[in-house]
C-alpha positions as CSV (number, residue, x, y, z in Angstrom):
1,X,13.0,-20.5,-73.5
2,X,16.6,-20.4,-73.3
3,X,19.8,-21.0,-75.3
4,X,22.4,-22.8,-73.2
5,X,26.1,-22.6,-75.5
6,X,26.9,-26.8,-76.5
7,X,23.0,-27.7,-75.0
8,X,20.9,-25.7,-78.1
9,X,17.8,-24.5,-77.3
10,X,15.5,-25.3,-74.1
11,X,11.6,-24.5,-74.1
12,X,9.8,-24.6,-70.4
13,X,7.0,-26.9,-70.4
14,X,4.4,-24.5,-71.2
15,X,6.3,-23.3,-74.5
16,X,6.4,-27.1,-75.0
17,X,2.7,-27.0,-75.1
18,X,1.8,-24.2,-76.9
19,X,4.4,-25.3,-79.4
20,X,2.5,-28.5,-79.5
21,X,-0.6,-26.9,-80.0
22,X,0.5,-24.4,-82.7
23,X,1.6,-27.2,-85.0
24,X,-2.0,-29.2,-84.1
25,X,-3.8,-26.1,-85.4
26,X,-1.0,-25.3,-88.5
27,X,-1.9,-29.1,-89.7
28,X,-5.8,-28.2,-89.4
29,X,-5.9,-25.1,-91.5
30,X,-3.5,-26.3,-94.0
31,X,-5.9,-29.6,-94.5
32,X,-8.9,-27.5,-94.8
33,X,-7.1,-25.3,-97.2
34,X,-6.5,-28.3,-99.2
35,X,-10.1,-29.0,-98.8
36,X,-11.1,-26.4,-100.4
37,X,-10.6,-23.4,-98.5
38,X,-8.1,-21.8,-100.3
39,X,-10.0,-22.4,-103.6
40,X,-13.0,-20.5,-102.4
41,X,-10.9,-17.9,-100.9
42,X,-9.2,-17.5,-104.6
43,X,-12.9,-17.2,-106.1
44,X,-13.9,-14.4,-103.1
45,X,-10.5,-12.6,-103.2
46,X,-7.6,-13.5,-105.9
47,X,-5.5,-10.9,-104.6
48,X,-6.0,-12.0,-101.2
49,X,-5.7,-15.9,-102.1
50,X,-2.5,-15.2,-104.0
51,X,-0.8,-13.6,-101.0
52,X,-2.0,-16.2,-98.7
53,X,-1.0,-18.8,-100.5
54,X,2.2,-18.8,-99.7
55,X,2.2,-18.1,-95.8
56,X,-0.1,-21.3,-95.7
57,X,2.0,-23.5,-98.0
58,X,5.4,-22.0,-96.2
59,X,3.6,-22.9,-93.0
60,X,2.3,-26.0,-93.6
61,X,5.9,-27.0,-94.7
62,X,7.5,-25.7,-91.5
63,X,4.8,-28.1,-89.0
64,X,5.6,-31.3,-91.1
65,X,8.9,-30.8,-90.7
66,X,9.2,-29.7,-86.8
67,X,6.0,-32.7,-86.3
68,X,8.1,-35.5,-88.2
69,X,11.9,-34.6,-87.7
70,X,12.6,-32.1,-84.8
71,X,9.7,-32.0,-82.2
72,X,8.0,-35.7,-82.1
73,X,8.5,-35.7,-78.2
74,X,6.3,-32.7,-77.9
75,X,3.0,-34.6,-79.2
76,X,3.8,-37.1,-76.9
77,X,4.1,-34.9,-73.9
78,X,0.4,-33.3,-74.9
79,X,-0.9,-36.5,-75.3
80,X,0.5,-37.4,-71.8
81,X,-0.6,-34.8,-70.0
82,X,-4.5,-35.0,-71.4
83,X,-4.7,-38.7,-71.5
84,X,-7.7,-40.4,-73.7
85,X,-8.2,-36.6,-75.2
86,X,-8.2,-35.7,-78.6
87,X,-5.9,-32.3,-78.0
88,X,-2.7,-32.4,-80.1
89,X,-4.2,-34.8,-83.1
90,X,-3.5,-34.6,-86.4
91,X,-5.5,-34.5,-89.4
92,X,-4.4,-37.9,-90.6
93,X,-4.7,-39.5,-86.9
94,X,-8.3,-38.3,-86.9
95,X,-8.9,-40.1,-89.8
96,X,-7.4,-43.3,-89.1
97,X,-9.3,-42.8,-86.1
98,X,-12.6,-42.2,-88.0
99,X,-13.3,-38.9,-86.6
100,X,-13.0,-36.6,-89.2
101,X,-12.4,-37.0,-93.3
């Protein structure tokens, strides 16, 4: 990863990925949170749910916005170099897909 003065920021193709794959897995545990995670975690812990809360929600926020307005490429790339694999979906595309609710 580099930052080039006029050019912004470069990632090598292996940041690329991992990138990619960071914001598959931040859309997973922020829909299973919503599922019901974070509600059982609030019945186990309320001090613990209360200060995760926030981390997941800030989280969750910061994938959408990197999925849908900075990074769309990246999921491309992923889904380029594993073609007909599942690696890189996300929780809605499952579902439209059938494969998971």
């Amino acid at each position: 990863m580099g930052w080039q003065e006029g050019e912004g920021l470069r990632l090598t193709e292996a940041q690329a990925i991992n990138l990619s794959l960071l914001l598959h897995s931040v859309a997973w545990v922020g829909y299973r949170w919503q599922q019901g995670i974070g509600a059982g975690v609030q019945h186990l812990n309320r001090h613990l749910w209360s200060g995760t809360f926030e981390h997941v929600d800030s989280m969750v926020r910061s994938a959408r916005f990197l999925d849908s307005d900075l990074l769309p490429e990246l999921k491309k790339a992923e889904e380029r170099r594993r073609p007909g694999g599942l690696g890189g979906l996300r929780p809605a595309e499952c579902i439209a897909r059938g494969i998971a609710a």
